[in-house]
mmCIF file of the C-alpha atoms, coordinates in Angstrom:
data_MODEL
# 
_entry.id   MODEL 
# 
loop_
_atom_site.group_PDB 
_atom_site.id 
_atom_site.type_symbol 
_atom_site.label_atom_id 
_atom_site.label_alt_id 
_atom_site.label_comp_id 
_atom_site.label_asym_id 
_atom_site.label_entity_id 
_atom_site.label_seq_id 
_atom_site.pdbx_PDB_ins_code 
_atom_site.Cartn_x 
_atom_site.Cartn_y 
_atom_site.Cartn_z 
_atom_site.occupancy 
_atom_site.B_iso_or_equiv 
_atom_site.pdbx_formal_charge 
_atom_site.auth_seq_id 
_atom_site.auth_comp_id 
_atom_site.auth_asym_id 
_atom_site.auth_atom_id 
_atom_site.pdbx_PDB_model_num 
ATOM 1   C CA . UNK A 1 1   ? -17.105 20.134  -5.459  1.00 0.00 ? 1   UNK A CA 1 
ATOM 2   C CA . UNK A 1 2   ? -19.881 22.385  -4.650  1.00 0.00 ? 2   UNK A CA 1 
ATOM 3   C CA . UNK A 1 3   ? -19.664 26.137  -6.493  1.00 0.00 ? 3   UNK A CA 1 
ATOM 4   C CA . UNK A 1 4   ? -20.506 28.644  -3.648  1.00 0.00 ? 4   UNK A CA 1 
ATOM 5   C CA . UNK A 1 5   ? -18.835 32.175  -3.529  1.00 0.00 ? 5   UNK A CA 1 
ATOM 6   C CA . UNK A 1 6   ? -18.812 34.083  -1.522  1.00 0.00 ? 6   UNK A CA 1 
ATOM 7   C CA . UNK A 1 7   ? -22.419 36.193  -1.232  1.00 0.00 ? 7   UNK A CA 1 
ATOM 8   C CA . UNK A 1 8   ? -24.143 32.569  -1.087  1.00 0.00 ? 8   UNK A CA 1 
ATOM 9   C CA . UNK A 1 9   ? -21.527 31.811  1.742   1.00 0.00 ? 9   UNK A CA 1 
ATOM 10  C CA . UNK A 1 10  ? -22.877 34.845  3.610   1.00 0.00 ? 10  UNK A CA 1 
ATOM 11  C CA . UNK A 1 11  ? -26.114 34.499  2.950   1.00 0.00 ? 11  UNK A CA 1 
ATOM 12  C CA . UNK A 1 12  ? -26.009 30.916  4.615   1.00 0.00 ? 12  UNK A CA 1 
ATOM 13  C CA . UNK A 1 13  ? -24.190 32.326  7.306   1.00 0.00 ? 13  UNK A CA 1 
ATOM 14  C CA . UNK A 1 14  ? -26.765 34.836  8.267   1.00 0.00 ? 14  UNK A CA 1 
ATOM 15  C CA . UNK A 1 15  ? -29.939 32.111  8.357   1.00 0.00 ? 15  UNK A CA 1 
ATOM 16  C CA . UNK A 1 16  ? -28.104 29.911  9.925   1.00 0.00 ? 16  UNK A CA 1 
ATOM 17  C CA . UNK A 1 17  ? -27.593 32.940  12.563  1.00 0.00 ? 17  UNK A CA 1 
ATOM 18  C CA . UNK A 1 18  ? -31.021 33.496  12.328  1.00 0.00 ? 18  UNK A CA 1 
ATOM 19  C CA . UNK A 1 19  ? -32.537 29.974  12.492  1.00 0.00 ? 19  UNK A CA 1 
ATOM 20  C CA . UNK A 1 20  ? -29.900 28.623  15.219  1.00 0.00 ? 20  UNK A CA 1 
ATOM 21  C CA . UNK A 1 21  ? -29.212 31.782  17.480  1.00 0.00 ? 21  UNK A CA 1 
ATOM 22  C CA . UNK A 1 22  ? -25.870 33.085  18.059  1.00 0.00 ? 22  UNK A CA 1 
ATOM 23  C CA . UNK A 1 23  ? -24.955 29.930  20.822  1.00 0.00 ? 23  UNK A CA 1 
ATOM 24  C CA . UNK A 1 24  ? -25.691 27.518  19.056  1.00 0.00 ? 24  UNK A CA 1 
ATOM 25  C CA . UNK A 1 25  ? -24.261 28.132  15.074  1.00 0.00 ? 25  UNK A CA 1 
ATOM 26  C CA . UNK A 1 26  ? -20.318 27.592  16.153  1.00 0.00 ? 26  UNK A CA 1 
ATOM 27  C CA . UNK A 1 27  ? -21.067 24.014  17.265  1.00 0.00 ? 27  UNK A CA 1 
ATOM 28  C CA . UNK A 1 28  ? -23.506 22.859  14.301  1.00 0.00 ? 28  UNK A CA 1 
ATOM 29  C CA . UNK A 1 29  ? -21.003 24.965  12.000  1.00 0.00 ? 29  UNK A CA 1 
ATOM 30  C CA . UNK A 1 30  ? -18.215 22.474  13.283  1.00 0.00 ? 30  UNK A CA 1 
ATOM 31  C CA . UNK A 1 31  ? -20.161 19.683  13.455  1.00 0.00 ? 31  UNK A CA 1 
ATOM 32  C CA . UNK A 1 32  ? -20.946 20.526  9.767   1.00 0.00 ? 32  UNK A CA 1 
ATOM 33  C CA . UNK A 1 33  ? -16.772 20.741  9.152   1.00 0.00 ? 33  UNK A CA 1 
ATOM 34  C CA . UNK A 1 34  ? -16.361 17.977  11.007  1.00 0.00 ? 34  UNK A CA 1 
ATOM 35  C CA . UNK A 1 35  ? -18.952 15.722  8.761   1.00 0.00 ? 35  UNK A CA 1 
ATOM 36  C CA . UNK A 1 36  ? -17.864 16.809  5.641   1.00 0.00 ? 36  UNK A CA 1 
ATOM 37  C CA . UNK A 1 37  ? -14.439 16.237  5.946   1.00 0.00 ? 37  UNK A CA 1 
ATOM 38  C CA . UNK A 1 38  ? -15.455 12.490  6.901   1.00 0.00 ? 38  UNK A CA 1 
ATOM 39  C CA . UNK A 1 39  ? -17.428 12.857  3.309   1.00 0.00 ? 39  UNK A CA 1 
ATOM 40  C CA . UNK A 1 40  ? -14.232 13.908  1.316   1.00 0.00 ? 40  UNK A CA 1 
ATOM 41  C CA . UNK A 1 41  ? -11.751 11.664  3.257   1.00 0.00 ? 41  UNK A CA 1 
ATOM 42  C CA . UNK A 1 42  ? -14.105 8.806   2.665   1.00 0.00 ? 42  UNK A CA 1 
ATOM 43  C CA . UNK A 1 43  ? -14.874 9.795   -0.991  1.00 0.00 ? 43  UNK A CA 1 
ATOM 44  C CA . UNK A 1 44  ? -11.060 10.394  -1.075  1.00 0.00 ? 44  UNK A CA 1 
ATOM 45  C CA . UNK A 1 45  ? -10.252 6.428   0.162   1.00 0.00 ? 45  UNK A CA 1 
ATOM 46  C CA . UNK A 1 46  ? -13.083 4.987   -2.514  1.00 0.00 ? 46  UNK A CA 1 
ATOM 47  C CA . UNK A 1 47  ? -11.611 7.059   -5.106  1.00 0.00 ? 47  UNK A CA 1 
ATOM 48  C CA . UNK A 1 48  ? -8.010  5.636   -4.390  1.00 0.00 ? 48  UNK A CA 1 
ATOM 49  C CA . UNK A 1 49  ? -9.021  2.594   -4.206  1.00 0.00 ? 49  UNK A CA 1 
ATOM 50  C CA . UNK A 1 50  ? -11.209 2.103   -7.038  1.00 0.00 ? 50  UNK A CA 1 
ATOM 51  C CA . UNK A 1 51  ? -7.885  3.498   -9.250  1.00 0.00 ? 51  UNK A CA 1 
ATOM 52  C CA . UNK A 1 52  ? -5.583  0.705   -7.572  1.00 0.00 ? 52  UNK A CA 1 
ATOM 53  C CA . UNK A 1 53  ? -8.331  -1.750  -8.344  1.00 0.00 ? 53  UNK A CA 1 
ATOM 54  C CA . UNK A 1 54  ? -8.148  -0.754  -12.331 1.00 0.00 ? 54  UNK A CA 1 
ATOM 55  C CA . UNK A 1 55  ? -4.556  -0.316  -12.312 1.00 0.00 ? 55  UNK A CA 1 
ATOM 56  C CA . UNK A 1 56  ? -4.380  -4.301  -10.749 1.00 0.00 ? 56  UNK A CA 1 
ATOM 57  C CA . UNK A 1 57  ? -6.772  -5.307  -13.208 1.00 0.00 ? 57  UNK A CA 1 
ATOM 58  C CA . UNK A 1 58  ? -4.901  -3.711  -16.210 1.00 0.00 ? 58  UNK A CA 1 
ATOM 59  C CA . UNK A 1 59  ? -1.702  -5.376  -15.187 1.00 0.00 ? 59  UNK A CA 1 
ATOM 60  C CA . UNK A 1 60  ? -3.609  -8.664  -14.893 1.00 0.00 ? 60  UNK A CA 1 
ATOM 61  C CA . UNK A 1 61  ? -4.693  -8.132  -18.949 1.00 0.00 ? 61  UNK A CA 1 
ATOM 62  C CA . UNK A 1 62  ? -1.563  -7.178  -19.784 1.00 0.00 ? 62  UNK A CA 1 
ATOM 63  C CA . UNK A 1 63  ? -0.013  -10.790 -18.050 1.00 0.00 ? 63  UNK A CA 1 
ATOM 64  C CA . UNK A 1 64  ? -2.705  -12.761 -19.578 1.00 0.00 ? 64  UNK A CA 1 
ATOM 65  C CA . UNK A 1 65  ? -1.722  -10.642 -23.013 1.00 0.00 ? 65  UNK A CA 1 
ATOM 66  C CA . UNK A 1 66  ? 2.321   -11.621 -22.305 1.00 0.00 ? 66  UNK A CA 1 
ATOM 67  C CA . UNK A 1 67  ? 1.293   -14.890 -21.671 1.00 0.00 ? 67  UNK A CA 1 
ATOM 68  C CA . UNK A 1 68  ? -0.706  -15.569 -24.860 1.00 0.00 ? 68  UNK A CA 1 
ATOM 69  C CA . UNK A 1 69  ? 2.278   -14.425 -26.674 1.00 0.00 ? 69  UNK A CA 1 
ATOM 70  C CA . UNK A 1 70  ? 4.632   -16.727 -24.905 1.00 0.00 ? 70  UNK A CA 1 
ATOM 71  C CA . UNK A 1 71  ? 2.201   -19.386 -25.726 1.00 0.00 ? 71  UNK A CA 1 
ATOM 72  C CA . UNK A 1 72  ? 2.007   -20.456 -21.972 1.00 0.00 ? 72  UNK A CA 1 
ATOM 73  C CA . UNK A 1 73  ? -1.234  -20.413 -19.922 1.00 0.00 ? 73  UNK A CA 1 
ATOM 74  C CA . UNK A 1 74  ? -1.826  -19.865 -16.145 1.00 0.00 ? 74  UNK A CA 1 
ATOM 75  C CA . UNK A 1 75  ? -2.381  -23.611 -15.704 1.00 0.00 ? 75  UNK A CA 1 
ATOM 76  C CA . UNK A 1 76  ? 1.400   -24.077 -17.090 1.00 0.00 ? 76  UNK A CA 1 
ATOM 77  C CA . UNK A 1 77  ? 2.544   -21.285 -14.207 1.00 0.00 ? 77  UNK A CA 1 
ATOM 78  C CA . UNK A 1 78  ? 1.340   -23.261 -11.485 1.00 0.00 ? 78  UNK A CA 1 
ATOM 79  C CA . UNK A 1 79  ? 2.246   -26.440 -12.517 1.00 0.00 ? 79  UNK A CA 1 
ATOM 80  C CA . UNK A 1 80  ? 6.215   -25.050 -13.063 1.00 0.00 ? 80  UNK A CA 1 
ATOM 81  C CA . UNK A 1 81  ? 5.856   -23.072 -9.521  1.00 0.00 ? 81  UNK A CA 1 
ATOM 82  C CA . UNK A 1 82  ? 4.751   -26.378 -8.229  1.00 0.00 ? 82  UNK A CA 1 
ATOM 83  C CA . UNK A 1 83  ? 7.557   -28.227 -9.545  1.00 0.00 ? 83  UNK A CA 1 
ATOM 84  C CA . UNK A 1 84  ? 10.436  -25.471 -7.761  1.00 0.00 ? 84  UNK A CA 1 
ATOM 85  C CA . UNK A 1 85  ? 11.383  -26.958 -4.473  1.00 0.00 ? 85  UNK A CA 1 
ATOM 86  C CA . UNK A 1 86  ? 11.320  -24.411 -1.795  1.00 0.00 ? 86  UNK A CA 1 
ATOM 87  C CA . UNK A 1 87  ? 15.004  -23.353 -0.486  1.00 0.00 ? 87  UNK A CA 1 
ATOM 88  C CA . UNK A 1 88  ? 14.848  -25.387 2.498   1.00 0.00 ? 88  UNK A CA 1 
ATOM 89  C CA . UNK A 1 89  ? 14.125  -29.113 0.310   1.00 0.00 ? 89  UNK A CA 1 
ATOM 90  C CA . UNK A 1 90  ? 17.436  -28.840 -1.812  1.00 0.00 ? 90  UNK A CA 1 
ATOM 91  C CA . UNK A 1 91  ? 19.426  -31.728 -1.655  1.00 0.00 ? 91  UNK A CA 1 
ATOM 92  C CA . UNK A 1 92  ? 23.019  -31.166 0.095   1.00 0.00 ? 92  UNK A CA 1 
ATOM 93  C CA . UNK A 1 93  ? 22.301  -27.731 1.259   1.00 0.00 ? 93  UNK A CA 1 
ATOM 94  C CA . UNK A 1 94  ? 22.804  -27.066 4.794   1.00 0.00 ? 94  UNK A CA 1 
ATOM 95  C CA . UNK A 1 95  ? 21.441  -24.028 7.295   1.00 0.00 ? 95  UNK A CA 1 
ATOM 96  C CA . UNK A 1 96  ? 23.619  -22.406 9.373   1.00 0.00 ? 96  UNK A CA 1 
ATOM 97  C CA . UNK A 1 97  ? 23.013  -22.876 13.024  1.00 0.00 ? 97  UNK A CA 1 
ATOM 98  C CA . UNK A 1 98  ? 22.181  -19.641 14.616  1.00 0.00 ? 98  UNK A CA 1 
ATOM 99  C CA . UNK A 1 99  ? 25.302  -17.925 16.462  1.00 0.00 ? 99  UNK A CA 1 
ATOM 100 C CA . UNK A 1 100 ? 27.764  -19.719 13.698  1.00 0.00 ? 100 UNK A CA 1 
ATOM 101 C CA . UNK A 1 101 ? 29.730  -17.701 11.293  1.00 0.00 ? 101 UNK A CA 1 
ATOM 102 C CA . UNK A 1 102 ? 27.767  -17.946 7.485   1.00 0.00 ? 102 UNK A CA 1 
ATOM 103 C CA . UNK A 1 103 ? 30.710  -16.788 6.133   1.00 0.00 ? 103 UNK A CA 1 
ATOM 104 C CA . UNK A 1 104 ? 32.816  -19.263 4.051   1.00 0.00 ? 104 UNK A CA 1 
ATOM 105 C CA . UNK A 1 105 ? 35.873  -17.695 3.482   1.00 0.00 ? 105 UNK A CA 1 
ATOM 106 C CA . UNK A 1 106 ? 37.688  -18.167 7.073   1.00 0.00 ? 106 UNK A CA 1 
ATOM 107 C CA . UNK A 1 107 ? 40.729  -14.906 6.313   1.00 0.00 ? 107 UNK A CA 1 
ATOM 108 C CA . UNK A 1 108 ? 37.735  -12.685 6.263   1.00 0.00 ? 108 UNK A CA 1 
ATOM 109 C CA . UNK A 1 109 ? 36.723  -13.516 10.351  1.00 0.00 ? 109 UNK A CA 1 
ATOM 110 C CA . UNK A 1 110 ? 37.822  -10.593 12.452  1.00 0.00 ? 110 UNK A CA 1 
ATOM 111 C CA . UNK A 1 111 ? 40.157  -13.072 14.142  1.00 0.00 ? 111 UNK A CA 1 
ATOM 112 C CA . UNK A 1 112 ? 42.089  -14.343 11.737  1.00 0.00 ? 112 UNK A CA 1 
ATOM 113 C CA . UNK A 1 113 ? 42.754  -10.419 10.430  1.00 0.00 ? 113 UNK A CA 1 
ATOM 114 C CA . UNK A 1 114 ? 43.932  -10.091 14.376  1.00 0.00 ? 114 UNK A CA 1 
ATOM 115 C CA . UNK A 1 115 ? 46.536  -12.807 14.466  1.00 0.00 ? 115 UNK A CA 1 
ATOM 116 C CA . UNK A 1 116 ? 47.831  -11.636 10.752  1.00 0.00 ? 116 UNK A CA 1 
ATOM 117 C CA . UNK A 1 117 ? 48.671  -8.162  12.104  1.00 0.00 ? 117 UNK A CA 1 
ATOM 118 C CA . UNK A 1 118 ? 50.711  -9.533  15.358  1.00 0.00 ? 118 UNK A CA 1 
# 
């Protein structure tokens, strides 16, 4: 980020010494640390998530690009995803009540295996 070696490093170490006194340059020197690693860690979230924003946004052209090939629009998505019953609203399916076995195939229940082997 910044370009400091290590003379300008020293240099700012000895005004600070200076200016601030020997007590009190370890606690503005870690408040300092402690600041600008806030700074990178929130210039380090922005960055990340501008890059998921333009990776979402290129996959969102490239749909819209699919989809103009396919001839199909977003209006025709929604209307077919509208049109798909949810699992639940199929005719002649039933749930399994909770506790019952959702296995069909009886010979495959623990018990069954039991009384073959006796």
């Amino acid at each position: 980020m910044f370009d400091i070696g290590f003379v300008e490093m020293l240099v700012i170490g000895v005004l600070g010494l200076l200016v601030l006194g020997p007590e009190r340059l370890p606690r503005v020197a870690r408040t300092a640390g402690h600041w600008v690693g806030r700074a990178r860690a929130t210039f380090n979230n922005i960055r990340d998530e501008l890059e998921r924003e333009t990776h979402n946004a290129d996959m969102q052209e490239k749909f819209r690009q699919q989809l103009e090939e396919m001839g199909l629009t977003e209006e025709d998505l929604r209307k077919g995803q509208e049109s798909i019953l949810p699992p639940d609203d199929i005719p002649g399916r039933s749930k399994p009540a909770s506790g019952e076995n959702s296995e069909s195939d009886p010979s495959s229940s623990s018990e069954n295996r039991r009384d073959d082997n006796a």
